[in-house]
C-alpha positions in Angstrom: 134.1 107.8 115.8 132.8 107.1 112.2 130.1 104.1 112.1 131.1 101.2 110.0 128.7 99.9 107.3 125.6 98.4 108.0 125.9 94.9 108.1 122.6 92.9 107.7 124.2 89.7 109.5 123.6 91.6 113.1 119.7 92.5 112.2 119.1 88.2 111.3 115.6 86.9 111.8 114.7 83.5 112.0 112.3 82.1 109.4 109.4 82.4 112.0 110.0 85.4 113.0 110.1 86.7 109.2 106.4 85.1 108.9 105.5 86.8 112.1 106.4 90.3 110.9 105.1 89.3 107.5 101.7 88.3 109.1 101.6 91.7 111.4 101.9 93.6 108.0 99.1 91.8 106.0 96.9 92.4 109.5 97.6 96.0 109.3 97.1 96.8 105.2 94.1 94.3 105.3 92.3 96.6 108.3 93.1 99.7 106.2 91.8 97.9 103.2 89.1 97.3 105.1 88.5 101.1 106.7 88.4 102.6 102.9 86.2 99.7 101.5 83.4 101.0 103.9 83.6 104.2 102.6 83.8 103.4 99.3 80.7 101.4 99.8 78.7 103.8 101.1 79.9 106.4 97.6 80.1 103.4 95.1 77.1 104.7 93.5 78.4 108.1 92.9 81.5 106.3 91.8 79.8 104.6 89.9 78.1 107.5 88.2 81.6 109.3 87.6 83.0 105.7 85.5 79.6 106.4 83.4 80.3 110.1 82.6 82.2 109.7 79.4 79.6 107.4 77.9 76.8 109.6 78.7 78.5 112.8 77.6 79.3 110.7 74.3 75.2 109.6 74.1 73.8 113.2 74.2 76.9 114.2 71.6 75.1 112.3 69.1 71.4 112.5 70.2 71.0 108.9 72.0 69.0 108.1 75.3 71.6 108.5 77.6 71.5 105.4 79.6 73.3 102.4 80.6 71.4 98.4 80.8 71.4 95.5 82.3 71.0 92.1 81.3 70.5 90.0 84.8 69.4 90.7 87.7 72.2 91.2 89.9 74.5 93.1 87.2 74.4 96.8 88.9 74.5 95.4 92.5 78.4 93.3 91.3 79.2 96.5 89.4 78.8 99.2 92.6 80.3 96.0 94.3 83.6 95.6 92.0 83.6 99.5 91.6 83.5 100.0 95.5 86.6 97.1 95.8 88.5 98.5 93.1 88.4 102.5 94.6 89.1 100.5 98.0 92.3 99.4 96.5 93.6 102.3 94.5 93.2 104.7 97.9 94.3 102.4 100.2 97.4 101.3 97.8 100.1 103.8 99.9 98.9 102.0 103.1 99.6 99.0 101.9 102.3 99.7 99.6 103.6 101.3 103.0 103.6 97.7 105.3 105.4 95.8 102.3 108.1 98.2 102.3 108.4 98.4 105.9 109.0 94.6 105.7 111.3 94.4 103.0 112.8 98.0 104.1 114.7 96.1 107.0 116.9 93.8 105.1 118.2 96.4 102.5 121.4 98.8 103.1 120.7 102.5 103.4 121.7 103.1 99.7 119.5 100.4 98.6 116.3 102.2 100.6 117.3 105.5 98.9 117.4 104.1 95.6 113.7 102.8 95.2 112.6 105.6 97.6 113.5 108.2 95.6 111.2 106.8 92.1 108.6 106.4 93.9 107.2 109.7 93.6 107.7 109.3 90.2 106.1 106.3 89.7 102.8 107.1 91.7 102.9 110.2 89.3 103.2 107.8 85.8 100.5 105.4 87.5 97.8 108.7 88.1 99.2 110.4 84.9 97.9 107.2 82.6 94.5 106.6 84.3 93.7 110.6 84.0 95.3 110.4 79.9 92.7 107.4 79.8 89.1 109.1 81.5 89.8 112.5 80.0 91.7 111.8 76.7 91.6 108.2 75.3 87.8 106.6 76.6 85.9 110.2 75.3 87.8 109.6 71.8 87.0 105.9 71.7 83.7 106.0 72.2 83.1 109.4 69.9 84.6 107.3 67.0 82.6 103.3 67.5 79.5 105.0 68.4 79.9 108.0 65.2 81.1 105.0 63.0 77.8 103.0 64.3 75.2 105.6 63.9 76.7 106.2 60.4 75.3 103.1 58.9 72.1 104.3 57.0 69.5 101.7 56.2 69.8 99.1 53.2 66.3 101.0 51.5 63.4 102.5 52.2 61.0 99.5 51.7 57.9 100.9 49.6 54.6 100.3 50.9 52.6 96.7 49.6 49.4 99.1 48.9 48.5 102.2 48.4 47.9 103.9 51.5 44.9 106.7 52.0 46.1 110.3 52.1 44.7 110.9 55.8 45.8 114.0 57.6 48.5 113.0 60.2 47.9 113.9 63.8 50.5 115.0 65.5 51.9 116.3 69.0 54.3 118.0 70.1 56.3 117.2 72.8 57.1 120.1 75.6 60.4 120.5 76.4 61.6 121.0 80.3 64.8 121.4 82.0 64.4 118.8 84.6 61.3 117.8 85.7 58.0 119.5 86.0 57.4 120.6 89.9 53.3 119.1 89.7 53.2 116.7 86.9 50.1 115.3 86.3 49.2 110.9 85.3 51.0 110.4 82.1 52.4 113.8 81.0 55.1 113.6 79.0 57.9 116.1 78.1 61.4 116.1 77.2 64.1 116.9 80.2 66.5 119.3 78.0 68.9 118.7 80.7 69.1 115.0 81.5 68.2 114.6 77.1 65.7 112.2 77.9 62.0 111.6 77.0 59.9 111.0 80.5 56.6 110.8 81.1 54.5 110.4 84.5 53.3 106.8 85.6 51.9 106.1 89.1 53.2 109.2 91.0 56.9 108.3 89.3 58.9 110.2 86.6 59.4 107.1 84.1 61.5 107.4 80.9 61.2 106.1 76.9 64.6 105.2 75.6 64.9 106.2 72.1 67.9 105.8 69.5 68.9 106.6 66.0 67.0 106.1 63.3 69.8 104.6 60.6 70.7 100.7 61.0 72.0 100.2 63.9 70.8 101.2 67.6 72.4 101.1 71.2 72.1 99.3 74.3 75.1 99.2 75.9 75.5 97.5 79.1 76.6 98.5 82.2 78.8 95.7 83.1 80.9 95.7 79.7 81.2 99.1 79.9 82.4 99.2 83.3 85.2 96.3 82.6 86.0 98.1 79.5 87.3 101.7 81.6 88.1 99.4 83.8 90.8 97.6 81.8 92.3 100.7 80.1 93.1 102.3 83.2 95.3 99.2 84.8 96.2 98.7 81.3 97.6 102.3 80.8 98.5 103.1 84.4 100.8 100.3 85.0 102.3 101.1 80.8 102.7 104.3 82.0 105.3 102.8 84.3 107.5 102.6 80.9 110.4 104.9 81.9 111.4 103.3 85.3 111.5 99.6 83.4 114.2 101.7 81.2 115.8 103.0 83.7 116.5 99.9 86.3 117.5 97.9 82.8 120.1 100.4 82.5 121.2 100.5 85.9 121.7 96.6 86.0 123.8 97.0 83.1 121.6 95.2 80.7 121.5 98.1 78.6 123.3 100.9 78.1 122.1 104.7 76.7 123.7 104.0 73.5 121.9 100.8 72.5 118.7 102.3 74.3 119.5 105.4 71.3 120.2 102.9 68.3 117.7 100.3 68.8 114.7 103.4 69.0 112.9 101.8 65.3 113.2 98.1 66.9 111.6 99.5 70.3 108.9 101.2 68.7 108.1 98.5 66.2 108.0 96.1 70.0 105.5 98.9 71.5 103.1 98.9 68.3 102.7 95.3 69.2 102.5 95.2 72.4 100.1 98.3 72.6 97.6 96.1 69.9 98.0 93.0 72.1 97.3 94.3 76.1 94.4 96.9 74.9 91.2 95.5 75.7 88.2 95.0 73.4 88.5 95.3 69.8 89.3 99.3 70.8 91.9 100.1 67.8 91.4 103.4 69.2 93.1 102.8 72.4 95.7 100.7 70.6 96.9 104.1 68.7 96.4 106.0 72.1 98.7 103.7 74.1 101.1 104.0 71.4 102.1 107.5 71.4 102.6 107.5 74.7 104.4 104.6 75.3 107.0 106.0 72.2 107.2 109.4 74.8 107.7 107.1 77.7 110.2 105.3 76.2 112.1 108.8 75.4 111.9 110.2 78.8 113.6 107.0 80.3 116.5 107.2 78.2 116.8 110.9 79.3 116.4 109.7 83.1 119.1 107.2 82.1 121.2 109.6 80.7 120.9 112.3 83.2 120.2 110.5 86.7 123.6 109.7 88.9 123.9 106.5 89.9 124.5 105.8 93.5 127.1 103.7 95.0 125.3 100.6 94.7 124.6 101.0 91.6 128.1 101.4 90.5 129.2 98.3 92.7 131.2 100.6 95.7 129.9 100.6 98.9 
C-alpha cells in the first residue's frame, strides 16, 4: 500500500511543548559550545599566534621589528579571550547548526528537508572558501600595500647641523648575527636573531628585545587589538559574501527573478556589488574593497549557472 503524503497536522505540538524542544536544543549546542571553548582556551595563544602570521611575515618583508603592542593593560588577555570564543564558535557551528535544524527539521515536508539539505555542503564550502581567500590572499596583500605605501614617505629634509661639528673618528660596533638565540649568553650581550629578525640582548638572566623601525617618516606600532578586529572583520565579512550564489539561487527559485533578468541586469548587479563591497569592508582597507569585488562579480556568475542548471524539485515548482 503506497503511503499518503506527510501531513504536518498529525505531528502538532502545542506551544509549550515547542519551547520545551526549543529549550532541550539550546541545552545541548550550549554544552557543545561549551566542550570546544575549553579547548580553544587552553590553544588560544597558538591561535592567537596563527591570526598574527600575515602581519609578521609582512614586518620582516620590509625590514620592521616584527611585533605586535598593546596599549592597556588587559588588551592581550580580551584578545586570546575573544580569539578563543570566536574558534569556539566557528568549530562548534555544525553542532549547533545541527540542534536548530533538528528543531525546525520536524515541521517541514520531506521535499522541503531535501531542499536546504542538499546546499549545505555547498554553503559550508563558500563560508571556508572566503575566510581561506581572506588569510592567504586578500590580508597578506593589504598589509604589503599600507605598510610599502607608509615606509615610502622619505623625510621632509635633512635638517643641517646649528654648528660645526668636530671631525672625531666614529666608534662603532658591530652587531653579531644568530639564528635564534645564543645557548650561554652572557649580562647584556646583544646580537641579532636572523630567524625571529629581531635585535635582543641579555638582561637579568632573560633574552629581552629593541624594537626598531624605518628610518623615512613614518614608523609602526601597530596594535594587537586593531589588528586582531581587523582579520577578524574580513573573514565574517567575506565568509558570509561568499554566500553570494545561494542568495541567487533561492531568489530564483521563489520566482523573484528569473535567469534571464539575472543575465541582462549583469552592469546594474555589478555596479550594486562595487558599492556594497566599499560599504561592508572594514577599515579604510580600499584594498579589501577591490578584493571583495572580484569575487563577489564570480559569485554572482556561478549562481546564475546553479540557477540555470539545478532542477527544481517539486516544491519548488508548486506540485507535491
Amino acid at each position: 500500500m503506497k503511503p499518503g503524503p506527510l501531513n504536518p497536522d498529525h505531528y502538532r505540538m502545542t506551544v509549550g511543548d515547542h519551547l520545551e524542544e526549543l529549550r532541550r536544543r539550546l541545552i545541548f549546542a550550549l554544552l557543545g559550545m561549551a566542550v570546544v571553548l575549553v579547548v580553544c582556551l587552553i590553544f588560544g595563544k597558538t591561535v592567537m599566534a596563527y591570526f598574527c602570521a600575515p602581519m609578521i611575515d609582512t614586518l620582516r618583508s620590509y625590514d620592521v621589528s616584527p611585533q605586535l603592542f598593546v596599549k592597556e593593560v588587559g588588551d592581550a588577555f580580551m584578545v586570546w579571550v575573544k580569539i578563543a570564543l570566536i574558534s569556539a564558535a566557528a568549530i562548534a557551528s555544525p553542532w549547533m547548526v545541527y540542534q536548530l535544524w533538528q528543531f525546525i527539521a520536524a515541521g517541514l515536508y520531506p521535499a522541503e528537508r531535501k531542499l536546504i539539505t542538499r546546499y549545505i555542503p555547498l554553503s559550508i564550502s563558500l563560508l571556508i572558501g572566503g575566510m581561506v581567500f581572506v588569510y592567504f590572499v586578500v590580508l597578506p596583500w593589504t598589509l604589503q600595500f599600507f605598510l610599502g605605501f607608509a615606509i615610502s614617505v622619505p623625510l621632509p629634509y635633512d635638517a643641517p647641523p646649528s654648528t660645526p661639528v668636530p671631525k672625531i673618528a666614529p666608534v662603532l660596533f658591530d652587531v653579531p648575527q644568530y639564528p635564534g638565540d645564543p645557548p650561554a649568553a652572557a649580562e647584556f650581550q646583544m646580537w641579532f636573531d636572523t630567524l625571529q629578525q629581531r635585535l635582543k640582548f641579555f638582561y637579568r638572566g632573560k633574552v629581552q628585545v629593541i624594537p626598531f623601525g624605518p628610518s623615512n617618516l613614518i614608523g609602526f606600532q601597530f596594535t594587537l587589538p586593531d589588528y586582531i578586529d581587523l582579520v577578524l572583520g574580513m573573514l565574517l565579512i567575506f565568509g558570509l559574501s561568499f554566500q553570494l550564489p545561494l542568495v541567487v539561487l533561492t531568489l530564483e527559485r521563489i520566482g523573484i527573478v528569473d535567469v534571464k533578468t539575472l543575465r541582462s541586469s549583469r552592469k546594474l548587479v555589478y555596479f550594486v556589488l562595487v558599492i556594497v563591497a566599499c560599504a561592508i569592508t572594514p577599515g579604510d582597507a580600499i584594498t579589501a574593497s577591490v578584493g571583495l569585488t572580484i569575487p563577489l562579480i564570480l559569485l554572482y556568475e556561478l549562481g546564475i549557472w546553479l540557477a540555470r542548471v539545478t532542477p527544481a524539485t517539486a516544491t519548488e515548482t508548486g506540485t507535491e
